[in-house]
C-alpha positions in Angstrom: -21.7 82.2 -7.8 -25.0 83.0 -7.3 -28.1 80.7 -9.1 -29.6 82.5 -11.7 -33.5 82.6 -11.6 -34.0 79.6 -13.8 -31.3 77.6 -12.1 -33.2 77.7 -8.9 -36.4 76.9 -10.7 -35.1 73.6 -12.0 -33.7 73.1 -8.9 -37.4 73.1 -7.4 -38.8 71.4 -10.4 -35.8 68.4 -9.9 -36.6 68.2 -5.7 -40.2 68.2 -6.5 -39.5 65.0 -9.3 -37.4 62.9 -6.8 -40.0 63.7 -4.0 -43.0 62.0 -6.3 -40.3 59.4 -7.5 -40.0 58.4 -3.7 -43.4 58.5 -3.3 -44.2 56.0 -6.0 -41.4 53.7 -5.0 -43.2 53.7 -1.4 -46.6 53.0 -2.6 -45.4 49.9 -5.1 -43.4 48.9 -1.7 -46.7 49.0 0.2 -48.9 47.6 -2.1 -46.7 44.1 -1.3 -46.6 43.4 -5.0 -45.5 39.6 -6.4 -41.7 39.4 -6.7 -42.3 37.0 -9.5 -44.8 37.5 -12.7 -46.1 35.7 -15.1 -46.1 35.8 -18.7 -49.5 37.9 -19.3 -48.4 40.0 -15.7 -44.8 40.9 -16.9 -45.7 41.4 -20.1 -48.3 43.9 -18.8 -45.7 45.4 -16.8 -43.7 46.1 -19.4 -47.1 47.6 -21.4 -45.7 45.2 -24.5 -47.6 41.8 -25.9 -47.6 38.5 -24.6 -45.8 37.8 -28.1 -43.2 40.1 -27.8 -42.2 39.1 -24.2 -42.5 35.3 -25.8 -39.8 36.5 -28.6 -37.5 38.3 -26.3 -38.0 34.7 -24.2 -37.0 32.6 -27.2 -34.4 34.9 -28.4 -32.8 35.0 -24.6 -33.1 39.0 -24.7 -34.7 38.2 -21.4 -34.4 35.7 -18.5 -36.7 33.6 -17.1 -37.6 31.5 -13.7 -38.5 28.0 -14.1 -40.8 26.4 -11.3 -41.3 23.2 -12.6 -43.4 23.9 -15.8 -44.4 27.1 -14.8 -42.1 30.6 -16.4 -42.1 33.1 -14.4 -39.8 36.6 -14.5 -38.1 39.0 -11.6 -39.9 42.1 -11.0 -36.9 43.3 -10.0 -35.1 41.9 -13.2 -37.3 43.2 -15.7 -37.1 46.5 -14.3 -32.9 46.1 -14.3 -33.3 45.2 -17.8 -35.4 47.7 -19.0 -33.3 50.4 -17.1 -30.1 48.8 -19.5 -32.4 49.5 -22.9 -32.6 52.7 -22.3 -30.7 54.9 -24.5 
């Protein structure tokens, strides 16, 4: 079967997305960001308020690092979890 016209537009449209998806994934990988955030930083990772991260926190929605008296979250666990919200 031969792609139609509009299937092999997508097709470039779709290679072109994962190219720029790559690309971003490099640059945050260069950029040598924290592996661990806190409250204000995750919370502007997330683009929510420091309240709403604090509610998720004291509802468990989320999970936290404790260094001594210091919470801290994952990078790589907030973007887990926000990857599992999605609908």
């Amino acid at each position: 079967m031969v792609p139609t016209e509009n299937e092999t537009e997508l097709r470039k449209i779709l290679s072109e997305m994962v190219t720029c998806l790559n690309e971003i994934k490099q640059a945050s990988t260069e950029k040598n960001e924290p592996d661990f955030l806190t409250v204000r930083e995750a919370s502007k990772y997330l683009n929510v308020s420091d309240s709403l991260l604090r509610k998720w926190l004291f509802k468990n929605q989320i999970k936290p690092y404790r260094f001594g008296r210091c919470i801290r979250f994952s990078r790589k666990d907030l973007g887990q979890w926000v990857n599992n919200m999605a609908i």
